[in-house]
C-alpha positions as CSV (number, residue, x, y, z in Angstrom):
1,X,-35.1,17.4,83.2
2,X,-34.4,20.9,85.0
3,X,-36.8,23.7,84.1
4,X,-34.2,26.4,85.5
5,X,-35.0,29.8,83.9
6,X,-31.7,31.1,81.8
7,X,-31.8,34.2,80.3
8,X,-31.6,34.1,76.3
9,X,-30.3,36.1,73.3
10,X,-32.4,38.6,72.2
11,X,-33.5,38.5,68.4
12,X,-31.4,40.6,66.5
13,X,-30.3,40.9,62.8
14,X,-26.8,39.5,62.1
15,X,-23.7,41.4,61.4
16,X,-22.3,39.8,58.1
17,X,-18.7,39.5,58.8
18,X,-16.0,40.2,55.6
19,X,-13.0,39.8,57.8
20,X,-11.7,36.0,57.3
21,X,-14.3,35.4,54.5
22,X,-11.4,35.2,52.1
23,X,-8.5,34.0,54.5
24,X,-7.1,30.7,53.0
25,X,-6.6,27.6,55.5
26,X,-4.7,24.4,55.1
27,X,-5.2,22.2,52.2
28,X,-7.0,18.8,53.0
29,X,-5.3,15.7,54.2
30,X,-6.5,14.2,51.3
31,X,-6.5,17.1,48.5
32,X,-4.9,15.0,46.0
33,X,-7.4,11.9,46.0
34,X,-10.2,13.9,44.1
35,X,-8.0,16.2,42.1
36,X,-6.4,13.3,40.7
37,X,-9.7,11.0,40.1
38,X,-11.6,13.6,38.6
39,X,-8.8,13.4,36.2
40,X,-8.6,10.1,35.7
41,X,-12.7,9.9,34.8
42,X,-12.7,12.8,32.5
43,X,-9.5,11.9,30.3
44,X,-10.6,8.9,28.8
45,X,-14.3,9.5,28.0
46,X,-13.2,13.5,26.6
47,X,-9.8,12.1,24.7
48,X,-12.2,8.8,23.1
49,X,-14.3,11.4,21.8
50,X,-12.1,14.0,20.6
51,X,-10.6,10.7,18.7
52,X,-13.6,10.2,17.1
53,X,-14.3,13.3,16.3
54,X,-17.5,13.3,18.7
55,X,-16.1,16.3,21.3
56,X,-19.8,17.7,21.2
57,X,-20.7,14.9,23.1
58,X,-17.9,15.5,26.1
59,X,-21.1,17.8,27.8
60,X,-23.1,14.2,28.5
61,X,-20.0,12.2,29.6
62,X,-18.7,14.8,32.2
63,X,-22.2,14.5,33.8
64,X,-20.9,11.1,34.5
65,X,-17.1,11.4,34.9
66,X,-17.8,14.3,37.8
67,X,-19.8,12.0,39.9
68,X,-16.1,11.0,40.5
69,X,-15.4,14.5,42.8
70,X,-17.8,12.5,45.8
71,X,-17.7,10.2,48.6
72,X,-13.7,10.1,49.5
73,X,-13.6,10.6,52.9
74,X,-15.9,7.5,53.4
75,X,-14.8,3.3,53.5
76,X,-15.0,1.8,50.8
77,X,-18.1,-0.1,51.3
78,X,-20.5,3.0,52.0
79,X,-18.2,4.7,49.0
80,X,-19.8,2.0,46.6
81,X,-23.4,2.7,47.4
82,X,-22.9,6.7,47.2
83,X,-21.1,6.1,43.9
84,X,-24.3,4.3,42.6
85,X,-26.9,6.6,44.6
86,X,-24.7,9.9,43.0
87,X,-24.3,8.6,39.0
88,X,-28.2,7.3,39.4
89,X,-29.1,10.9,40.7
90,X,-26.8,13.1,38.5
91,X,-28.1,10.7,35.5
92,X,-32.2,11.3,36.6
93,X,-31.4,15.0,37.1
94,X,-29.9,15.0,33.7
95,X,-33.0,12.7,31.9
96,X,-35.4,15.1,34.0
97,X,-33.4,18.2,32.1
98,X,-33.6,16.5,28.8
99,X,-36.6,15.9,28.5
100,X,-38.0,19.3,29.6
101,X,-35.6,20.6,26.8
102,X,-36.7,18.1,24.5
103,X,-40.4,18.9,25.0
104,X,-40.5,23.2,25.2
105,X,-37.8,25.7,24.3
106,X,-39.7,28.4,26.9
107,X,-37.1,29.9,28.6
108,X,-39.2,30.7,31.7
109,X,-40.3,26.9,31.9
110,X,-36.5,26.1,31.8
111,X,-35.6,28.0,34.3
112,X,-38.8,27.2,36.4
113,X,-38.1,23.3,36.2
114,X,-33.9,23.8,37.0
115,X,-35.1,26.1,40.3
116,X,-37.3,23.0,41.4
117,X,-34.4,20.6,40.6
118,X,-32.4,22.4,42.2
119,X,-34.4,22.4,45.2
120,X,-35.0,19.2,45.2
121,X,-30.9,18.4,44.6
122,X,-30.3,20.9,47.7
123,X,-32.4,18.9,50.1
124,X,-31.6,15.6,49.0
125,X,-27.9,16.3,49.3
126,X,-28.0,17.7,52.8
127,X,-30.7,15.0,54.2
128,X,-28.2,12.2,53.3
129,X,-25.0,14.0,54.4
130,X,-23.5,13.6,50.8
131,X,-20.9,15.5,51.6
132,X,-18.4,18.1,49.3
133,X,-19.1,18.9,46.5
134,X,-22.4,18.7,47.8
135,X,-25.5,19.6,45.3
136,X,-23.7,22.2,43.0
137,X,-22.3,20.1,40.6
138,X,-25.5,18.3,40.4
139,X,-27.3,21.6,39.8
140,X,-24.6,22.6,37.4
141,X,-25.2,19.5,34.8
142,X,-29.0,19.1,35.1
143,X,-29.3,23.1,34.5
144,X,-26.8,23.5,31.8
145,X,-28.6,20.1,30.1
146,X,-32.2,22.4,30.1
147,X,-30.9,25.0,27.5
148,X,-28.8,22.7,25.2
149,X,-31.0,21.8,22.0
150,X,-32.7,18.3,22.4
151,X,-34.7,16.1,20.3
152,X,-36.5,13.3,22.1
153,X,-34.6,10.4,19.6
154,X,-31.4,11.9,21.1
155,X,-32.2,11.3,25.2
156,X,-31.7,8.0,25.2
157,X,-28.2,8.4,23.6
158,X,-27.2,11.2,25.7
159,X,-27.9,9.1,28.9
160,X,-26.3,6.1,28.0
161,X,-22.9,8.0,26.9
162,X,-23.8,10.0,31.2
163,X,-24.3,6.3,32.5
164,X,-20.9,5.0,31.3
165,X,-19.0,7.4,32.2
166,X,-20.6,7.7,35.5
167,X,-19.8,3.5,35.8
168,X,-16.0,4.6,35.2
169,X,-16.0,7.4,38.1
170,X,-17.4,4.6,40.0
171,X,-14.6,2.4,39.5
172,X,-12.1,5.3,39.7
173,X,-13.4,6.0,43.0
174,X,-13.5,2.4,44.4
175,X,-10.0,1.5,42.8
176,X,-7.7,3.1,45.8
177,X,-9.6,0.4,47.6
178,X,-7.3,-2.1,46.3
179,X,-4.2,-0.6,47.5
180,X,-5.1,0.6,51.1
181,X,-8.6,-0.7,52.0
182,X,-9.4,1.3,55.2
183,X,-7.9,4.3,54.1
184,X,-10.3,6.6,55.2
185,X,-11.5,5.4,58.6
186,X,-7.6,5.7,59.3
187,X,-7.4,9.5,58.0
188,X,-10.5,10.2,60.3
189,X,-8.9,8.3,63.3
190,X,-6.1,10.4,62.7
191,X,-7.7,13.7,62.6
192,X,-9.7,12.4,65.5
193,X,-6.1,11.9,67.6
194,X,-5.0,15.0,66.3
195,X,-7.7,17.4,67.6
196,X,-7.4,15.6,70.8
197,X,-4.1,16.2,71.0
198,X,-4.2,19.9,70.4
199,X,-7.2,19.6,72.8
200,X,-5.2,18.3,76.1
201,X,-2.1,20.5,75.1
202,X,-4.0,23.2,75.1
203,X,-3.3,25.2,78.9
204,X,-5.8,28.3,79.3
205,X,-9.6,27.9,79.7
206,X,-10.2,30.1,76.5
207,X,-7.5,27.6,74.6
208,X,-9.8,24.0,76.3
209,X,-13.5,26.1,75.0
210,X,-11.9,26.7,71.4
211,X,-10.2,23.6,70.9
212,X,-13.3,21.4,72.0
213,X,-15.8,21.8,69.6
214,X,-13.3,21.1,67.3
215,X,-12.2,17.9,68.2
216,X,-15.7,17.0,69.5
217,X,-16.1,17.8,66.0
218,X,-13.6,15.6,64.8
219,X,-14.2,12.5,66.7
220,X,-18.3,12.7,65.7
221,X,-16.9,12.4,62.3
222,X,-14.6,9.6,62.9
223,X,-17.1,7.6,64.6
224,X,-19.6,8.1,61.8
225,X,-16.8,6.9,59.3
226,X,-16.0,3.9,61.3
227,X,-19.6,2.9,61.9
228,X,-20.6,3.1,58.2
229,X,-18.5,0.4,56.9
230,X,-21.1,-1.8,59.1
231,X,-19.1,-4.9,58.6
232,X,-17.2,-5.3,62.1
233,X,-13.2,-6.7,61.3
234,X,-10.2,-6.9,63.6
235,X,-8.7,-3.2,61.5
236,X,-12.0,-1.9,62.7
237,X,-11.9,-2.5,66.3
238,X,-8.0,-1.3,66.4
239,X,-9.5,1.8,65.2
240,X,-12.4,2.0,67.3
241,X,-9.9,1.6,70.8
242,X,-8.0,4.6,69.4
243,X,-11.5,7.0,69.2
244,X,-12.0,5.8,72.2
245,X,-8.7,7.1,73.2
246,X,-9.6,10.2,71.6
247,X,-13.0,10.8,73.5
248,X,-11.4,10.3,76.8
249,X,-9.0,13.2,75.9
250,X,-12.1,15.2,75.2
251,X,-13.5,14.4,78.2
252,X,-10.1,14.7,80.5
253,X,-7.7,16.5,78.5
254,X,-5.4,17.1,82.0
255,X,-5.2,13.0,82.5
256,X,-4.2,12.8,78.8
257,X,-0.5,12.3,77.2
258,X,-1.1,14.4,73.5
259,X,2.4,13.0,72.5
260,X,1.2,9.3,72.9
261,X,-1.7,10.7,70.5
262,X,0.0,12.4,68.1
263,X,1.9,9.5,67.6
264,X,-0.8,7.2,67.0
265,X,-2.0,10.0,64.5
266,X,1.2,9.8,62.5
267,X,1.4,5.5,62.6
268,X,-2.2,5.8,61.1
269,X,-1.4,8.2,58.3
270,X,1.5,5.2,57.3
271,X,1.0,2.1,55.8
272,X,1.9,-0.1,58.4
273,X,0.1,-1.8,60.7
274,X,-3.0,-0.2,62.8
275,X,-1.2,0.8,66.9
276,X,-2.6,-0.9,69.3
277,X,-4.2,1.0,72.3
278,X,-3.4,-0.7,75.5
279,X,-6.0,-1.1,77.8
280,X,-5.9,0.9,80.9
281,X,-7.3,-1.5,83.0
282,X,-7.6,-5.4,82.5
283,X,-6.9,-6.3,79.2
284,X,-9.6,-7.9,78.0
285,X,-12.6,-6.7,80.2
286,X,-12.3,-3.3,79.7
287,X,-11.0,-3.4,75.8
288,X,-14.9,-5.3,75.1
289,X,-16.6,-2.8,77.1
290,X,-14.8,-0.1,75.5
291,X,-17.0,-0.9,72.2
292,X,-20.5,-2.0,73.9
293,X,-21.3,1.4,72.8
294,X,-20.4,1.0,69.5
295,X,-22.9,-2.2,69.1
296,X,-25.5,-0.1,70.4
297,X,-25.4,2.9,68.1
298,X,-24.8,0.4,65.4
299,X,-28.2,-1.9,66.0
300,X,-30.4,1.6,66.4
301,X,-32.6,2.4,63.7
302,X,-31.3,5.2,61.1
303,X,-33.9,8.4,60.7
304,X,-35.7,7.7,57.6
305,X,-35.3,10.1,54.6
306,X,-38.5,11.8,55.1
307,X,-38.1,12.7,58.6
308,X,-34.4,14.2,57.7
309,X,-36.1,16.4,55.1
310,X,-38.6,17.7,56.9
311,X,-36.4,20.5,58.5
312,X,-34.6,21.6,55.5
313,X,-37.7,22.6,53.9
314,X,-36.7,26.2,54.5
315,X,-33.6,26.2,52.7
316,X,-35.2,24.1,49.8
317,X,-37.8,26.7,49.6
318,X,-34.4,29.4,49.7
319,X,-32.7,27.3,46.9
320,X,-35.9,27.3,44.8
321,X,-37.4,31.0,45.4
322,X,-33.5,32.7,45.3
323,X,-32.7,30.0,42.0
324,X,-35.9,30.7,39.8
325,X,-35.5,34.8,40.8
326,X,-31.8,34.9,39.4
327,X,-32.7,33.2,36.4
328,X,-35.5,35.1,35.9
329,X,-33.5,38.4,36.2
330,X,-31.1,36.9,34.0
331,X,-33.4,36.5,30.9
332,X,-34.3,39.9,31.8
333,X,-31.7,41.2,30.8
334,X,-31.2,39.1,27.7
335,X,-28.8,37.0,28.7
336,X,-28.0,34.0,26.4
337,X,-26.9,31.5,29.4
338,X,-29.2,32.1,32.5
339,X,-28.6,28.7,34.2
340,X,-25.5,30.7,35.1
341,X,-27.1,32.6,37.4
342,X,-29.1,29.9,38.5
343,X,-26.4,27.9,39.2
344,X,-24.6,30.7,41.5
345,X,-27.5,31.0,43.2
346,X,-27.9,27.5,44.2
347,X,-24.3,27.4,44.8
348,X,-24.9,30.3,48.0
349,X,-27.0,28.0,50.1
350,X,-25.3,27.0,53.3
351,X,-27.0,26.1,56.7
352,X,-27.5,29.4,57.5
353,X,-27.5,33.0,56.3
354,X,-24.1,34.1,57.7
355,X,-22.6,30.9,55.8
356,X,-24.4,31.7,53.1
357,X,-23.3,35.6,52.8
358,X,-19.4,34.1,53.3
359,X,-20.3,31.8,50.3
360,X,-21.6,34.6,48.4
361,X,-18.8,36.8,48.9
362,X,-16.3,34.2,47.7
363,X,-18.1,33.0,45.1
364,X,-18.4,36.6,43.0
365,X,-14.5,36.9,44.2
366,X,-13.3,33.7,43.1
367,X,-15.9,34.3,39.3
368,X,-14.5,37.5,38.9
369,X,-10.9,36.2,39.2
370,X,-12.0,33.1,36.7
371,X,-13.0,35.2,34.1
372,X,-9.1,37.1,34.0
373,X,-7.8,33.7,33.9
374,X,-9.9,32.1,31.1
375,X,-9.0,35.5,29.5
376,X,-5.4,34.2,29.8
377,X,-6.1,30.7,29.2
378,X,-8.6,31.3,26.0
379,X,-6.0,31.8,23.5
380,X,-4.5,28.7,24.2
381,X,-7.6,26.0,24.1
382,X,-8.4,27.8,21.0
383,X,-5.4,26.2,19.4
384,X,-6.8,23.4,18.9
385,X,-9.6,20.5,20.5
386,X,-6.6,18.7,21.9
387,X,-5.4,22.0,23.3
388,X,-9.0,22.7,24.9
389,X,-9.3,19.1,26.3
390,X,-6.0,19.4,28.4
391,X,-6.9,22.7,29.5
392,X,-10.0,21.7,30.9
393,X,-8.0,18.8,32.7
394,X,-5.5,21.1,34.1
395,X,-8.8,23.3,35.7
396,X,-10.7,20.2,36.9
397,X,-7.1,19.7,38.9
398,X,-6.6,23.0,39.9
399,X,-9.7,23.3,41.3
400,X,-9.8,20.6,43.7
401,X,-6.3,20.7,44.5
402,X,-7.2,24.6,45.6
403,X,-10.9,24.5,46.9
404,X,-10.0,22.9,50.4
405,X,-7.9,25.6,51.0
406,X,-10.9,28.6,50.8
407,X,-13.9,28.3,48.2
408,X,-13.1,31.1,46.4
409,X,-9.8,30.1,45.6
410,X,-11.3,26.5,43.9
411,X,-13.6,29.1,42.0
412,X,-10.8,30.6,40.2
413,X,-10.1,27.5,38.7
414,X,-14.0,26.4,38.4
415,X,-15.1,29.2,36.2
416,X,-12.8,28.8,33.3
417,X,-13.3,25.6,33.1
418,X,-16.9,25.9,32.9
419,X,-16.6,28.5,30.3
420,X,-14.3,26.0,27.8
421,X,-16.9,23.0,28.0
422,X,-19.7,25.5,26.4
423,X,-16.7,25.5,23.5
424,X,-16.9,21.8,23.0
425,X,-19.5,22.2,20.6
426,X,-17.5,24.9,19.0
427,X,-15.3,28.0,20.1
428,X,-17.1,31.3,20.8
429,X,-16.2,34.8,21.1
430,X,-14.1,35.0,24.5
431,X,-15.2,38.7,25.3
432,X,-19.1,37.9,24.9
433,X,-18.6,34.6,27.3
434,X,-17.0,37.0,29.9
435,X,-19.3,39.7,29.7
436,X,-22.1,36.9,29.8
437,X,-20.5,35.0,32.6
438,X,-20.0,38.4,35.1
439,X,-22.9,39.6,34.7
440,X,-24.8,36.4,35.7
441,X,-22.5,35.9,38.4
442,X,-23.1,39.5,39.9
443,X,-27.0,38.7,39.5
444,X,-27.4,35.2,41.1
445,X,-25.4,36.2,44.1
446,X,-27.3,39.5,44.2
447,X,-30.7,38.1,43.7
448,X,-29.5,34.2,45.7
449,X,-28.8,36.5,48.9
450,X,-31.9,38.5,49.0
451,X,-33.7,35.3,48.8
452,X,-32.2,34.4,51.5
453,X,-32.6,37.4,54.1
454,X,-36.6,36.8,52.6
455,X,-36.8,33.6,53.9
456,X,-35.9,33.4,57.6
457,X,-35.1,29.6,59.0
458,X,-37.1,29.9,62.0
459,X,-36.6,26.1,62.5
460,X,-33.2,26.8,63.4
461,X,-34.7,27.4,66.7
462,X,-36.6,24.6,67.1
463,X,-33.6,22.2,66.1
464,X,-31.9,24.2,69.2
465,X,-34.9,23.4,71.4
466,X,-34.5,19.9,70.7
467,X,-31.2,19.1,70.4
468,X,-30.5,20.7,74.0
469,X,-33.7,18.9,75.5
470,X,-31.7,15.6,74.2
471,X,-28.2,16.5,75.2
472,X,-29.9,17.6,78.8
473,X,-31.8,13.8,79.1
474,X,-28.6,12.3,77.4
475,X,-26.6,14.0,80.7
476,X,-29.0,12.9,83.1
477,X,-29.2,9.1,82.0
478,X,-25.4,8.6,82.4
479,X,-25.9,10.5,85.6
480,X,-28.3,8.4,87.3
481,X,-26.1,5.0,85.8
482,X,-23.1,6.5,87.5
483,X,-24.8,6.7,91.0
484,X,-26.3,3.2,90.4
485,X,-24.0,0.5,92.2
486,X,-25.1,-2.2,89.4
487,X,-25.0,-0.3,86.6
488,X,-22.9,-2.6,83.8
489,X,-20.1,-1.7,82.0
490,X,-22.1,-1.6,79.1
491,X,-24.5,0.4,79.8
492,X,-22.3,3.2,81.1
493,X,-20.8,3.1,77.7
494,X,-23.4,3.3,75.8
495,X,-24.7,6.1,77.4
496,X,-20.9,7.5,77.6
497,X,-21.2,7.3,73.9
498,X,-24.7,8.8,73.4
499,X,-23.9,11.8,75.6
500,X,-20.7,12.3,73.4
501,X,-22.9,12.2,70.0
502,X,-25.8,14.4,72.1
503,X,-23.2,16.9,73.0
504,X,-21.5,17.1,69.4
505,X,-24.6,17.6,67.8
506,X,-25.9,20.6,70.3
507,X,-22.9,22.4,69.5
508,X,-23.1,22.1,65.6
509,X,-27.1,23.2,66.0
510,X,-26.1,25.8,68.1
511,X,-24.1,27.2,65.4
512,X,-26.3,26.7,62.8
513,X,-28.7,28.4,64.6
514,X,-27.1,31.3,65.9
515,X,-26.0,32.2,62.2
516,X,-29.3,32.7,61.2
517,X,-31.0,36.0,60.7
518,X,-33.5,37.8,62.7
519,X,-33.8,34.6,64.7
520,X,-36.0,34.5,67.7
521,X,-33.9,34.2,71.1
522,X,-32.2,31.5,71.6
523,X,-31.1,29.8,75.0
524,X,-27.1,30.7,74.6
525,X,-26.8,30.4,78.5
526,X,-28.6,27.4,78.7
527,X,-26.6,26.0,75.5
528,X,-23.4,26.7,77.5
529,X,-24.3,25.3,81.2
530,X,-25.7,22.2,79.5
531,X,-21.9,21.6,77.5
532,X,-20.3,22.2,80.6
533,X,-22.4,20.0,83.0
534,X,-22.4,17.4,79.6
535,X,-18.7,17.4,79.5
536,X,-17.9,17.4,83.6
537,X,-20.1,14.0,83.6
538,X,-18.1,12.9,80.9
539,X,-15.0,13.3,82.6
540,X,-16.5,11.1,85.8
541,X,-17.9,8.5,83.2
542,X,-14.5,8.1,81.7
543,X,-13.1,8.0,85.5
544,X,-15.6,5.2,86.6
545,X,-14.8,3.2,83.3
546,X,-10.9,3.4,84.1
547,X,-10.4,4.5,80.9
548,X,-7.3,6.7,81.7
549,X,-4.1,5.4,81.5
550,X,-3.3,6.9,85.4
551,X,-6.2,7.8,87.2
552,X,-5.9,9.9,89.9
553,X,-6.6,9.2,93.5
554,X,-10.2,8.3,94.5
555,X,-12.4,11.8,95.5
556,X,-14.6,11.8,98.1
557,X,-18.4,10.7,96.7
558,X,-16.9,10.2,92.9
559,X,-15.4,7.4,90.8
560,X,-11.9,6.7,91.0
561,X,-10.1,10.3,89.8
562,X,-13.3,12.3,90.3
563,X,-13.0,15.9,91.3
564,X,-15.1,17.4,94.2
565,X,-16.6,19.3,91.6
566,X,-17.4,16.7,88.9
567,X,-18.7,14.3,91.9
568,X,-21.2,17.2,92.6
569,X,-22.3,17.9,89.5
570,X,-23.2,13.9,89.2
571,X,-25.2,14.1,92.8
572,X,-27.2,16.7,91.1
């Protein structure tokens, strides 16, 4: 591994941007798929009980019917084990909740126990990669359950009503599954193809450096979608020869046709059959070694669980110091509800602090636009339970048909919504919910963001460290294979494919990192000249495999197509 000198970036506090924070972006491919389930999972459990005159009950089967918001980007195989990891968890949040309301009505316990859950919900969430909506709505049930009235006779009740509508999410989330069963690892072939595409049209150097993290991005995502369905079938591969197709663009955007891509990308987001990538060289040789990598990265060990929490114990520590201070503040200043404080609070945390200052900002924007609309809305739930019901549908729509398009905007829609299930048990004064609801929104994210700035992620640093040390051994390994004469196909793509994942994961630590405030110095130079040397031996690699469709001619000391300056940069 070199141990050339680059000069770093000093440590200095962030700017905290505002421009953008607020800008809306395109909706989701797939906005539609949780807007709708979430529907489907909360209409029959609420409308049951509003038939039965039970509606008071709806607060323990949403716990269950919102487990129904998770998991739809990934195949349906992994989807079924999230499903029954998220309704176990959102159901042991909600007994842990229970049962500390059941057993002491001390507010400052409450709030102390739905901090540590919290905390605990906030590192679980990101260590397994859980994906939107993330923790939050996990923090949202188990907090509200602390300061509802409880009697222990009534848990077990409760929690069977939360486990059965979390079994219906469950089977509203696998049912797509019937109709189009590798749906998602299509969508993230697609978006994969896409990027690339956008990628290799891109013509200036400042258009190839913006474009490439995002697809690099892209394809990282698409590769973990494809690989988590584990079970290898003839769809599967299909896909697998178009990623490939996709990398190669990454890695030689010039050699690359991003018509033929975009095309692919469109025949994927169809029902018909899966296109078939033609192999560039022999047809079957170099289509098998094309996915020697893939069997590799599939038969190495996953990290365990402990060793993935073990750096996010800094923003745990954020979630539970910034979550317990907002509450605290909250019953300060005599506010009936302050789980809604705690909840905003625990809402903020992102990967770093300049994520987490973008959240805050659209989360007190998108609150403060709620409360005008339950304002509007109000007069109409009150009209009746039936009323209130569909309202609360409507929102739970709204607000994941918005919230891909900018946080904020999904919050509009989140904060009435919120405020009509505290009516289930009976309607309250609209002007004391709003007063009630701004005022614990202004103090989570007031007292969430200092707690933020107080406690620095200096591990952010060392996740840089590492991450370039690997990229940088990553680069060297499918080096030295491309100057060995016997190197085997599969080797070369293995390491082809590591080197991809090593480079994918620098860039996203980088970011991380360099988000974070009053960070030590970081190696930005050595970050860059490490993606540029990782992604020139890319190119060669993708050269020597004859991955490209037209190769150019051979260049002097290099693989077939090699540029003088790419064969270099492999002697090195």
């Amino acid at each position: 591994m070199s141990t050339t000198s680059t000069p770093s970036t000093a440590p200095h506090p962030r700017r905290l941007p505002l421009a953008g924070v607020l800008r809306l972006g395109r909706p989701s491919d797939i906005w539609f798929k949780p807007a709708l389930s979430v529907v489907a999972a909360v209409a029959p459990p609420n409308l049951l009980l509003l038939a039965l005159g039970r509606l008071d009950l709806a607060t323990y089967t949403m716990a269950g019917s919102l487990c129904a918001l998770y998991a739809h980007h990934r195949p349906y195989a992994a989807r079924a084990r999230v499903l029954a990891w998220v309704v176990l968890g959102m159901v042991g949040g909600l007994a842990v909740a229970l049962l500390t309301a059941a057993l002491t009505r001390d507010a400052v316990v409450l709030v102390t126990v739905g901090a540590l859950l919290a905390a605990a919900q906030k590192a679980l969430s990101d260590a397994t990669r859980l994906g939107p909506p993330g923790n939050v709505i996990l923090t949202f049930v188990s907090s509200a359950a602390l300061f509802a009235p409880q009697t222990p006779g009534q848990i077990p009740g409760h929690l069977g009503l939360a486990a059965a509508a979390g079994l219906w999410a469950w089977l509203v989330g696998m049912a797509p599954g019937l109709l189009r069963p590798h749906g998602p690892e299509r969508r993230a072939t697609a978006a994969a193809l896409t990027a690339a595409a956008t990628h290799a049209a891109a013509r200036s150097a400042e258009d190839h450096a913006r474009t490439r993290a995002t697809t690099a991005a892209a394809v990282q995502t698409a590769w973990q979608t494809l690989l988590a369905s584990k079970a290898p079938t003839r769809t599967r591969h299909a896909l697998e020869r178009l990623l490939v197709r996709a990398e190669v663009a990454l890695a030689a955007p010039a050699d690359t046709d991003p018509a033929r891509l975009r095309a692919w990308a469109r025949d994927l987001r169809g029902t018909g059959p899966v296109p078939r990538a033609q192999a560039p060289a022999d047809d079957h040789g170099a289509a098998a070694d094309e996915l020697l990598g893939v069997d590799t990265e599939l038969a190495a060990p996953p990290r365990s669980l402990w060793a993935r929490l073990g750096p996010l114990t800094p923003l745990a520590a954020r979630t539970a110091l910034g979550c317990a201070l907002a509450g605290y503040a909250s019953l300060a200043l005599g506010i009936g509800r302050p789980y809604w404080a705690l909840v905003t609070a625990a809402a903020l945390y992102q990967a770093n602090l300049t994520l987490t200052w973008s959240r805050c900002v659209q989360r007190v924007v998108g609150n403060l636009a709620g409360v005008l609309l339950f304002a509007a809305v109000a007069p109409l739930a009150h009209l009746g339970e039936v009323a209130l019901v569909l309202c609360c549908l409507a929102l739970n729509f709204g607000a994941e048909a918005l919230i891909s398009r900018n946080y904020w905007l999904g919050s509009v829609c989140v904060t009435p919504m919120a405020l009509l299930i505290t009516e289930f048990t009976g309607f309250q004064d609209p002007g004391r919910l709003i007063t009630e609801r701004v005022v614990d929104t202004v103090v989570g994210a007031l007292v969430g963001l200092a707690a933020a700035v107080a406690v620095t992620n200096r591990r952010t640093g060392d996740r840089l460290e590492r991450s370039l040390a690997h990229a940088e051994r990553a680069r060297e390994r499918a080096a030295r294979l491309l100057a060995a004469p016997d190197a085997t196909p599969g080797a070369l793509e293995a390491a082809r494919r590591a080197l991809a994942a090593a480079l994918a994961d620098l860039r996203a630590t980088a970011d991380a990192a360099s988000g974070e405030w009053w960070q030590r110095a970081l190696p930005q130079e050595r970050v860059v000249l490490a993606e540029q040397a990782g992604h020139r031996t890319l190119a060669v690699t993708v050269r020597r495999q004859g991955l490209l469709p037209d190769g150019p001619a051979h260049a002097a000391g290099g693989a077939p197509g090699t540029t003088d300056e790419e064969a270099e940069d492999v002697r090195r």
